[in-house]
C-alpha positions in Angstrom: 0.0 0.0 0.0 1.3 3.5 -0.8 1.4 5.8 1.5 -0.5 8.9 1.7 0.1 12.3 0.3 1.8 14.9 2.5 1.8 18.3 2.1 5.7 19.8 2.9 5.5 23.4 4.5 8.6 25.9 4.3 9.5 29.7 5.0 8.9 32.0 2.1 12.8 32.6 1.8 13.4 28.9 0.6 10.5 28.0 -1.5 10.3 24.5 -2.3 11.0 23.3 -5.5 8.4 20.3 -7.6 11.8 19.2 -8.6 13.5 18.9 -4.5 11.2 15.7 -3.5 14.4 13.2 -2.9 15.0 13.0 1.8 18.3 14.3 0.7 16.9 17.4 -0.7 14.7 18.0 2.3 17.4 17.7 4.7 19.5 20.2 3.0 16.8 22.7 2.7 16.3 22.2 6.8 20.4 22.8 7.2 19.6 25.9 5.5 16.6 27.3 7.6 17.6 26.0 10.4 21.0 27.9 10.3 23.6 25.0 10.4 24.8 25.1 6.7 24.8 29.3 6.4 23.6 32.4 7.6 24.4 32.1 11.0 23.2 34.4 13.8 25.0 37.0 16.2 24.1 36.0 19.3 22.2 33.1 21.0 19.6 35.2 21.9 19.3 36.0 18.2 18.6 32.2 17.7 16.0 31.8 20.1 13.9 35.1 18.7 14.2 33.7 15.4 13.5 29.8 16.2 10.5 31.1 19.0 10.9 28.3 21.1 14.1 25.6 21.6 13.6 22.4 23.4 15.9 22.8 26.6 15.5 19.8 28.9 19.1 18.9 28.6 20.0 22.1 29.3 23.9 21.4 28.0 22.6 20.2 24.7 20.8 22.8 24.7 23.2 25.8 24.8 25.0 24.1 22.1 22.3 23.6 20.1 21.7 27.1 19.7 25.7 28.2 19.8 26.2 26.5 16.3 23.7 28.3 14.9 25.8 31.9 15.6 29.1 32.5 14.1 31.2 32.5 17.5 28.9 32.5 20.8 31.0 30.6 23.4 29.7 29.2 26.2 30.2 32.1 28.6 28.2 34.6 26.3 25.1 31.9 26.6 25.4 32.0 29.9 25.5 35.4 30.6 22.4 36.2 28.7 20.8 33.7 30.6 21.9 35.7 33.3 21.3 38.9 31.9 17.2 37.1 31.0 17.9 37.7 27.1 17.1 34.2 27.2 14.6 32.1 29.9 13.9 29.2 30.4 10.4 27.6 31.2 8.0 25.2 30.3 6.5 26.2 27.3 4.4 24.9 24.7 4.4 21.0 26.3 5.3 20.2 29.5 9.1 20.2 29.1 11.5 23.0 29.2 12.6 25.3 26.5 14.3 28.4 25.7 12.1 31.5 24.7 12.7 35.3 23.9 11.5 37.8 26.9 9.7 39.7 23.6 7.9 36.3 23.2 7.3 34.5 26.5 3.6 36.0 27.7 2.2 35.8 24.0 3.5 32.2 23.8 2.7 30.9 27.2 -1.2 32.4 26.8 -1.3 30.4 23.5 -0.1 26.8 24.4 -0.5 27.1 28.2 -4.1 26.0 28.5 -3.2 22.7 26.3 -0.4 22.1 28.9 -2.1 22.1 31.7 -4.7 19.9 30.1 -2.1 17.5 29.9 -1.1 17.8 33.3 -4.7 17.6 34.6 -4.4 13.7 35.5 -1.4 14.1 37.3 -2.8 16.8 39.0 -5.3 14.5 40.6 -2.9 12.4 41.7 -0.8 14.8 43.3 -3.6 16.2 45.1 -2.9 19.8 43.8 -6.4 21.6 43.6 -7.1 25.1 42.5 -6.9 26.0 46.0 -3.4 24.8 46.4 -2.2 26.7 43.4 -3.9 29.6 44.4 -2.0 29.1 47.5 1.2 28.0 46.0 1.3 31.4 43.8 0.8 33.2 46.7 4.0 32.3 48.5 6.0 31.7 45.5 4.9 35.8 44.9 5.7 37.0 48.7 9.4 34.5 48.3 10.6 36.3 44.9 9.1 39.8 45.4 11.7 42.6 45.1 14.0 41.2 42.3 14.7 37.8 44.5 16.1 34.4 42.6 15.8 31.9 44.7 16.6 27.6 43.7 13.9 25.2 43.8 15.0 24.0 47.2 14.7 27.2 48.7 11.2 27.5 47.2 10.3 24.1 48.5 11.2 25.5 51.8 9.2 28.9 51.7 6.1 26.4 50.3 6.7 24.4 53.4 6.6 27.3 55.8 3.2 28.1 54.1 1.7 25.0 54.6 1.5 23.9 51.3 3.1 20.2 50.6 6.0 19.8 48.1 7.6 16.9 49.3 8.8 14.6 46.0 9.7 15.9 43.0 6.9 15.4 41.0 4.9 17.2 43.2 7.1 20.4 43.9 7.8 20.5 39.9 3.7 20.5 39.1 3.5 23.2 41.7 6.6 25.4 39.9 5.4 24.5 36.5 1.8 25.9 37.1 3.4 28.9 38.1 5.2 28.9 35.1 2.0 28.7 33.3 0.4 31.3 34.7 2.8 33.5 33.6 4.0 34.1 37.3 7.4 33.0 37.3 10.0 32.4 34.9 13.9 31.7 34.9 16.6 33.5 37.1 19.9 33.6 36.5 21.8 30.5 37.3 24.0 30.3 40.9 26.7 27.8 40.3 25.5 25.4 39.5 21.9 25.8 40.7 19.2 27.2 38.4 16.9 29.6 40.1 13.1 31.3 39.4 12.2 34.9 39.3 9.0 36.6 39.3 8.2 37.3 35.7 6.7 40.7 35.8 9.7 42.1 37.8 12.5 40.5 34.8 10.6 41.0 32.1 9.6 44.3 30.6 6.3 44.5 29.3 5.8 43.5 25.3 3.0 43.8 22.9 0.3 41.5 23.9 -1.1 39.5 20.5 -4.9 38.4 19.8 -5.4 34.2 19.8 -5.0 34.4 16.4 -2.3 36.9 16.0 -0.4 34.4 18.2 -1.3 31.4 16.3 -0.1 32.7 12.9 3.1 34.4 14.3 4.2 30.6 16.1 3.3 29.3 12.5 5.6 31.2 10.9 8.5 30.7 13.2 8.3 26.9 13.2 8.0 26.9 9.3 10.6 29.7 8.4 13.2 27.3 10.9 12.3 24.1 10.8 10.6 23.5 7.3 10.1 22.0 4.5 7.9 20.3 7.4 4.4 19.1 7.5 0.9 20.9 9.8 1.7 17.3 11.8 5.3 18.4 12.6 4.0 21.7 14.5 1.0 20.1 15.8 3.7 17.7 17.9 5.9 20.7 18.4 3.6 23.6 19.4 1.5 20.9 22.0 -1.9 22.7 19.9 -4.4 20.9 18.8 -5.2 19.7 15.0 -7.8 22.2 14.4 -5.8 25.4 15.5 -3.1 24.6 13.4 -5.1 23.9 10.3 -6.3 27.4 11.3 -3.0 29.1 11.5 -1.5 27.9 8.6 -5.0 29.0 6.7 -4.1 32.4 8.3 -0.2 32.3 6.9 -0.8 30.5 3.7 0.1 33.5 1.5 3.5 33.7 3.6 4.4 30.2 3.3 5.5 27.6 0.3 4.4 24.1 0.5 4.5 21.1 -2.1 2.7 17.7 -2.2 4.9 14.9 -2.0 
């Protein structure tokens, strides 16, 4: 049985060609949007803006992922624009951590942050954490960090303690944190040592443009496409966390500022 027709999505700077249908062809269209074959970036920051969200769990991997798409960042410059916040790092989009712009973090988080936490509804249950205990949670995660404070996670477990809120286990304490995360509360710090820490977001972030639903939609369309294409809706379905429909609506939105190809 042949398999069924897909339809192969790219930036409008690399229009697909009928005659570029060969794996080989697609890879080396992705070297070229994705920055790894030319055109590198300035700055890792530079990479993240462009690329709207990059998958950070391995946080390592990570700052070398988005160091060879510059023409010189070192390690130390990553670093300190973590430091600086010209990059965070949250859970965004699904329920891992990635890096993301400060320009970008409140539009994206509004967008894909309801889907996340209807993932983590079920786990929620287990975990016992109610909308009273996050409620409660934000409240002494707000009163810990207020006044430009970055505290760890440990030292956030403790002030959660003191308040009589549980977050003994990991899984428990990381639900709490990334709920926070989702509501927009709390984002990244600047690492100490070793240790990563958690700021409030509203103090080390300066206010941005706020975008409609659908201003948001098309703009994440058009960052996954323009970086990570020739791809297919499918791809940023998987990688946004959004459902079917809202995709098939965004890329309805973008279609004049995109190229695609059945193959």
């Amino acid at each position: 049985m042949s398999e069924r027709p897909r339809v192969l999505i790219s930036g409008p700077f690399f229009p697909i060609k009928q005659a570029l249908l060969s794996p080989l062809d697609i890879c080396a269209q992705r070297l070229i949007n994705q920055h790894l074959s030319k055109q590198r970036l300035e700055r890792a920051s530079d990479v993240v803006r462009l690329f709207g969200a990059v998958q950070a769990q391995e946080y390592a991997a990570a700052k070398w992922g988005i160091a060879q798409r510059t023409r010189e960042a070192t390690d130390a410059a990553v670093e300190k624009e973590m430091t600086d916040g010209a990059i965070l790092r949250t859970h965004i989009l699904r329920p891992t951590w990635h890096f993301v712009a400060p320009q970008d973090i409140r539009w994206m988080q509004a967008l894909t942050a309801p889907r996340v936490r209807a993932m983590l509804a079920s786990y929620d249950r287990k975990l016992e954490l109610d909308k009273e205990v996050l409620r409660r949670s934000r409240s002494v995660l707000t009163k810990a960090l207020r006044d430009g404070k970055q505290l760890t996670r440990s030292e956030l477990r403790d002030q959660l303690t003191k308040g009589r809120i549980r977050a003994d286990g990991t899984q428990r304490l990381a639900h709490l944190m990334m709920h926070a995360e989702l509501d927009g509360l709390i984002c990244s710090g600047g690492r100490r040592g070793k240790h990563f820490t958690y700021s409030l977001l509203e103090e080390r972030v300066p206010p941005a443009k706020d975008l409609q639903r659908d201003e948001a939609l098309s703009e994440l369309i058009l960052r996954f496409f323009t970086t990570r294409g020739p791809a297919t809706i499918h791809d940023f379905a998987w990688w946004s966390g959004l459902a079917k429909a809202d995709a098939t609506r965004g890329l309805q939105a973008t279609a004049n500022k995109l190229q695609s190809t059945i193959i």
